[in-house]
PyMOL commands that place a pseudoatom at each C-alpha (Angstrom):
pseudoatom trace, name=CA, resn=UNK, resi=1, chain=A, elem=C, hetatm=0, pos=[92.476, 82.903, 65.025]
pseudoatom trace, name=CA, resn=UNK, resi=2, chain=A, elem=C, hetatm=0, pos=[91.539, 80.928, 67.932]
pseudoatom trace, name=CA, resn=UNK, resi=3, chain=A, elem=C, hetatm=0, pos=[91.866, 77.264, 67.791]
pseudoatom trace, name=CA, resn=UNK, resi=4, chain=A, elem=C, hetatm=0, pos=[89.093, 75.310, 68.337]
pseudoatom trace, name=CA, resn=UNK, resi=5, chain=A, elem=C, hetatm=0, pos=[91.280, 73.295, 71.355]
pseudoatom trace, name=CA, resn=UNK, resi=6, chain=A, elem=C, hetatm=0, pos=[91.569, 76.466, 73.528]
pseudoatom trace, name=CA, resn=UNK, resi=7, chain=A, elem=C, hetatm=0, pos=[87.850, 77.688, 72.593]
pseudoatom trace, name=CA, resn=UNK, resi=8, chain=A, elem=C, hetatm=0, pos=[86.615, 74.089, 73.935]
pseudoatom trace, name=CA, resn=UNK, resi=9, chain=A, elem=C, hetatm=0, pos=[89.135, 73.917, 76.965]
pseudoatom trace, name=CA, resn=UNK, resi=10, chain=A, elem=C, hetatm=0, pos=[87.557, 75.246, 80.070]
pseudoatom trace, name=CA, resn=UNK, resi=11, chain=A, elem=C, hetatm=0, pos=[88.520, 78.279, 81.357]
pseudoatom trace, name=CA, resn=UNK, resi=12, chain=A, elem=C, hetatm=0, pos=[90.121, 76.962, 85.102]
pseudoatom trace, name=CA, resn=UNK, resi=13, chain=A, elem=C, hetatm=0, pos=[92.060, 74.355, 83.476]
pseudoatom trace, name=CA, resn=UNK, resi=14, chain=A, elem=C, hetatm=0, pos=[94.066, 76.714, 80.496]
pseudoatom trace, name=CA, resn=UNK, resi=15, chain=A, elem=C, hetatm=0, pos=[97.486, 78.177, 81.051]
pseudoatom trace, name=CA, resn=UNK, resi=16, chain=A, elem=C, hetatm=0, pos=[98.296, 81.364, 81.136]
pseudoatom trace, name=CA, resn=UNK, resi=17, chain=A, elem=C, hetatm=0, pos=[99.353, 81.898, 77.595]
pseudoatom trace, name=CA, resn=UNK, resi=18, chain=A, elem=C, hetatm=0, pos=[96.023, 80.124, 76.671]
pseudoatom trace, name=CA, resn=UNK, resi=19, chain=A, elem=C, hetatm=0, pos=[94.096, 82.793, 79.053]
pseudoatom trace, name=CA, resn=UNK, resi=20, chain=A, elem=C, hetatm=0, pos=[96.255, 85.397, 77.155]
pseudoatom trace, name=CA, resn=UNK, resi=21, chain=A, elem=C, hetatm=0, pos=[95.847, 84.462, 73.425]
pseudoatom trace, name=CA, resn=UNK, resi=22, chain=A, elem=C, hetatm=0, pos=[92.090, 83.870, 73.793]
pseudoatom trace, name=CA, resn=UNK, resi=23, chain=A, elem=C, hetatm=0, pos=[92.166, 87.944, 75.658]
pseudoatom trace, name=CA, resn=UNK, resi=24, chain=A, elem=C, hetatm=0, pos=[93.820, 88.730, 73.098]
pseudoatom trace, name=CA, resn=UNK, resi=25, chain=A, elem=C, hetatm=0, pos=[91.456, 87.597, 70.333]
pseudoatom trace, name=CA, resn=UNK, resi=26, chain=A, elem=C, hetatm=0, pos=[88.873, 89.166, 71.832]
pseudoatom trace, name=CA, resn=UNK, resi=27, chain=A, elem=C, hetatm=0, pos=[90.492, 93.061, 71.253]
pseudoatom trace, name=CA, resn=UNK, resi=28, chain=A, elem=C, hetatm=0, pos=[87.054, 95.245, 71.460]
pseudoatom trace, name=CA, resn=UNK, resi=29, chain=A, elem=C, hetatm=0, pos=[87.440, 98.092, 68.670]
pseudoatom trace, name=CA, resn=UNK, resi=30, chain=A, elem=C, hetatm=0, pos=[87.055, 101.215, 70.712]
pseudoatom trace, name=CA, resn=UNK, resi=31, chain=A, elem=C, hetatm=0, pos=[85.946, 104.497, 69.456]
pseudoatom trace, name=CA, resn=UNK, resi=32, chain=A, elem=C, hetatm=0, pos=[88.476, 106.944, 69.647]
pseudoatom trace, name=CA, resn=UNK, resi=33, chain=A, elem=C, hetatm=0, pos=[87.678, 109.627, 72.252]
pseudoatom trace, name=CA, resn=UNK, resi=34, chain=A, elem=C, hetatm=0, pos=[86.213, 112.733, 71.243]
pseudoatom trace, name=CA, resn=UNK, resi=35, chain=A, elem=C, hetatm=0, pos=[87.653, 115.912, 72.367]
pseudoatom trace, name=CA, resn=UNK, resi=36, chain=A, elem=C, hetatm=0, pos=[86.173, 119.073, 72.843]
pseudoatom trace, name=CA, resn=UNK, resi=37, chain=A, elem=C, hetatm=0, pos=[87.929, 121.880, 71.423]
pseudoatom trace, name=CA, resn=UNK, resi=38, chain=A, elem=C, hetatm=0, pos=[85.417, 124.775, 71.795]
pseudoatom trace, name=CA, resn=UNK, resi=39, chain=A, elem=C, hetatm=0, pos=[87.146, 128.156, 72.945]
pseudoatom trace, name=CA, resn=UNK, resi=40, chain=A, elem=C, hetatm=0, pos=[86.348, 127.123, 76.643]
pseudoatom trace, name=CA, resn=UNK, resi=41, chain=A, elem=C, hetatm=0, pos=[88.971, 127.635, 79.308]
pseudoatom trace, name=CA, resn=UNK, resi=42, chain=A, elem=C, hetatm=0, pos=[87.807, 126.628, 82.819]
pseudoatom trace, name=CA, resn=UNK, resi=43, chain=A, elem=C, hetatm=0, pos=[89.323, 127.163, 86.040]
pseudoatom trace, name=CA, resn=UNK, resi=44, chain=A, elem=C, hetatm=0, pos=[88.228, 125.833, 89.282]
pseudoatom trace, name=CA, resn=UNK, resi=45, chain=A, elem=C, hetatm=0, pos=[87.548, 127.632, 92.422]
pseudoatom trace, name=CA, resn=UNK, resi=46, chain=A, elem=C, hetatm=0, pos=[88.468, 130.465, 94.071]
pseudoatom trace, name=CA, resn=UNK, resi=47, chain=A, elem=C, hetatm=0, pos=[92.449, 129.662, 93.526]
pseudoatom trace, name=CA, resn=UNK, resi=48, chain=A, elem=C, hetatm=0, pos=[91.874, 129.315, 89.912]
pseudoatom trace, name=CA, resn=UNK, resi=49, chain=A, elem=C, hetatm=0, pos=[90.278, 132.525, 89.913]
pseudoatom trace, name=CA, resn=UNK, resi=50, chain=A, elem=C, hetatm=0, pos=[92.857, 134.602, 91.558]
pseudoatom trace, name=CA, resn=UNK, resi=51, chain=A, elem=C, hetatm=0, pos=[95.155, 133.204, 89.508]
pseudoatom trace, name=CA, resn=UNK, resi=52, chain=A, elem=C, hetatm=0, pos=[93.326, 134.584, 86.554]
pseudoatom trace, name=CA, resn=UNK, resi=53, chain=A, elem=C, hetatm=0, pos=[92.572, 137.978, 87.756]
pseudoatom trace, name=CA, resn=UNK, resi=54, chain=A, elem=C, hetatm=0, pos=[96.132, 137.704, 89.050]
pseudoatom trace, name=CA, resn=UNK, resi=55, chain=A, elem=C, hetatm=0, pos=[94.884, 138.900, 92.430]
pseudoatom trace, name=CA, resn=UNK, resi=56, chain=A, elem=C, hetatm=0, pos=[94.571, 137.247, 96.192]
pseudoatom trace, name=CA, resn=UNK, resi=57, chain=A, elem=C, hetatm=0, pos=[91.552, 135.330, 97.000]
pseudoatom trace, name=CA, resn=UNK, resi=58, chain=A, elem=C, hetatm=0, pos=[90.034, 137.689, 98.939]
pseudoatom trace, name=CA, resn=UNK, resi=59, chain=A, elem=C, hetatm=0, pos=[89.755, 139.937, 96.300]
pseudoatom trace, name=CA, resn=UNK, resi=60, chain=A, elem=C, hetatm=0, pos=[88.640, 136.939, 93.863]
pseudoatom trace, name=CA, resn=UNK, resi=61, chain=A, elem=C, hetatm=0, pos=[85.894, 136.346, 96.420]
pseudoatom trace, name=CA, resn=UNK, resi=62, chain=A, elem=C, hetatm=0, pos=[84.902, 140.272, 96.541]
pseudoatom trace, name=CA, resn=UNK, resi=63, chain=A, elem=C, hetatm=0, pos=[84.533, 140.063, 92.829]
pseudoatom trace, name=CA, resn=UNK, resi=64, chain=A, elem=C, hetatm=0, pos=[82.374, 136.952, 92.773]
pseudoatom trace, name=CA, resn=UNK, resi=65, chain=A, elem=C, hetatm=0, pos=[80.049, 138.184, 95.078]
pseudoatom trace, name=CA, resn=UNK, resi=66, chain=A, elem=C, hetatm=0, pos=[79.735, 141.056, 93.318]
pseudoatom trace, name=CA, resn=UNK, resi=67, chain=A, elem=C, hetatm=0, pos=[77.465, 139.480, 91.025]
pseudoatom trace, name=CA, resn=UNK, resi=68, chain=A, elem=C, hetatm=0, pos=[79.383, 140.924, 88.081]
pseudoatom trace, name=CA, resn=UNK, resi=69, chain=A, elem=C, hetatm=0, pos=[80.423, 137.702, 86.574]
pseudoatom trace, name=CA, resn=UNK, resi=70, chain=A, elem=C, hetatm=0, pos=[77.452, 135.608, 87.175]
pseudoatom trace, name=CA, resn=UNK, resi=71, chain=A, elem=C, hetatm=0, pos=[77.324, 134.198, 83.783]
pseudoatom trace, name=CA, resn=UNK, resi=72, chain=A, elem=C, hetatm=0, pos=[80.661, 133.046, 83.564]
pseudoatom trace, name=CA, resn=UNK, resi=73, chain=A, elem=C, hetatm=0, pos=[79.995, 130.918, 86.659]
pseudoatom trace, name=CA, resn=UNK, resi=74, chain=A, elem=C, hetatm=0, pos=[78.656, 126.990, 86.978]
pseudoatom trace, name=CA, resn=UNK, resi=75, chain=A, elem=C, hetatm=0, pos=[78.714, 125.824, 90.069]
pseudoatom trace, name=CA, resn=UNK, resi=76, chain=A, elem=C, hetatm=0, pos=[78.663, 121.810, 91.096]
pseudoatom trace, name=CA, resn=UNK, resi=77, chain=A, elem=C, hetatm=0, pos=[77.839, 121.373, 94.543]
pseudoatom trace, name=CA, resn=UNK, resi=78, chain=A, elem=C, hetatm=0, pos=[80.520, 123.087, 96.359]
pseudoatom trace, name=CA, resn=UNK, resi=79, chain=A, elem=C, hetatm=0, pos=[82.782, 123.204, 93.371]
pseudoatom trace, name=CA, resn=UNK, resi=80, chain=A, elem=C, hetatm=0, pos=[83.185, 126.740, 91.513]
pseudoatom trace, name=CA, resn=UNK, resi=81, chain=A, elem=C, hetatm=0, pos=[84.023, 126.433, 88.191]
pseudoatom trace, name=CA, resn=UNK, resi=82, chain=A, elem=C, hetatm=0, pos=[84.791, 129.641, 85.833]
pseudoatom trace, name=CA, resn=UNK, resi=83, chain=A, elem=C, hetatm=0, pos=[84.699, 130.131, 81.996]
pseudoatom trace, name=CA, resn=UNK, resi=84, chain=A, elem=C, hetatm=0, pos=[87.632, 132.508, 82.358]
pseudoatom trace, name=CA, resn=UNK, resi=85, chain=A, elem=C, hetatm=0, pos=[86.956, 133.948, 78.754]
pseudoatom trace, name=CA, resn=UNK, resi=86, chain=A, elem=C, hetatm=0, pos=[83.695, 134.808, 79.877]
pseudoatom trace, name=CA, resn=UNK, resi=87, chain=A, elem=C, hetatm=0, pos=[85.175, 136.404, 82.983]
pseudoatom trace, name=CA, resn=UNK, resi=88, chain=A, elem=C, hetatm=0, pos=[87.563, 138.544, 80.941]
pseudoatom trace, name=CA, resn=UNK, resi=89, chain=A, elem=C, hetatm=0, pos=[84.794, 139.482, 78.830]
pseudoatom trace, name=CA, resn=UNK, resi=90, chain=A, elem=C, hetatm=0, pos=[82.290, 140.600, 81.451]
pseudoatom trace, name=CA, resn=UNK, resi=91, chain=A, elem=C, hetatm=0, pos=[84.937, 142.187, 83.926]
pseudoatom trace, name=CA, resn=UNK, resi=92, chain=A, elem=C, hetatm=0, pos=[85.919, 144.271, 80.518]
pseudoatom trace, name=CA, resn=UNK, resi=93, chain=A, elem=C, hetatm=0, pos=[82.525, 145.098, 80.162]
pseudoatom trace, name=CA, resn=UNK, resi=94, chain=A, elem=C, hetatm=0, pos=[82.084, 146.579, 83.458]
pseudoatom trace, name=CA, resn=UNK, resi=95, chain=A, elem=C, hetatm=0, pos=[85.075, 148.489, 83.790]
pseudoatom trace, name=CA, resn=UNK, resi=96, chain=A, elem=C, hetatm=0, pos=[83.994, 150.036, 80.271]
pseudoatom trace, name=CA, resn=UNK, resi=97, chain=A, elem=C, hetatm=0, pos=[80.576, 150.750, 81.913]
pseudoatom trace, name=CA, resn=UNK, resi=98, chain=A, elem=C, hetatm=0, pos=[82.554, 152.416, 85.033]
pseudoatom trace, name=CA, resn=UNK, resi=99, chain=A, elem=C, hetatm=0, pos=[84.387, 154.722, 82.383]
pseudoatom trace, name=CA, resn=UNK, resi=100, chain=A, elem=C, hetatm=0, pos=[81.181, 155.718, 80.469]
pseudoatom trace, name=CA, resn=UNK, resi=101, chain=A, elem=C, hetatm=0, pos=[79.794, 157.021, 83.899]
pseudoatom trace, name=CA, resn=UNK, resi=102, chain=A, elem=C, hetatm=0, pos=[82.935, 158.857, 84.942]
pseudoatom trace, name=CA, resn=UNK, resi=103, chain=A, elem=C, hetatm=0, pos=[82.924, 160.592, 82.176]
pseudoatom trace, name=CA, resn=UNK, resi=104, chain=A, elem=C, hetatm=0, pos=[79.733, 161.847, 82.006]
for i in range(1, 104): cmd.bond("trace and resi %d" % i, "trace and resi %d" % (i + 1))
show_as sticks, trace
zoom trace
């Protein structure tokens, strides 16, 4: 507890130890920070992409403009950023579409 000395005392004329055990009283409970753990793995830009698709970025490029993984992209201003889950799962889906149609 505070005493009622330091509480009174103005604030220019207290020591540092007073300036320190009236900061100190005044700890503000914080919430504790709430992480997301959804099943979301992002990587940004065309780096993090190639990286992913273990390729160069040229190729990562080729394959964004193809259009195929649209809805795995969200992009901020300049920045790309890539659910890389939902990358997998689309480029999966089209190279099972590309077999279907070969084989026919």
């Amino acid at each position: 507890m505070i005493s009622s000395e330091i509480l009174s005392k103005p604030l220019f004329t207290m020591t540092g130890g007073e300036i320190l055990e009236l900061f100190n009283a005044i700890k503000i409970p914080q919430e504790p920070t709430k992480k997301d753990f959804t099943d979301k793995h992002l990587v940004y830009g065309l780096s993090g992409l190639a990286t992913l698709l273990n390729c160069g970025k040229t190729n990562a490029q080729k394959i964004k403009n193809s259009g195929d993984i649209d809805g795995a992209i969200i992009q901020n201003g300049k920045k790309l950023i890539f659910d890389s889950n939902k990358v997998l799962e689309l480029l999966q889906e089209k190279e099972s579409c590309l077999l279907a149609q070969t084989a026919k």
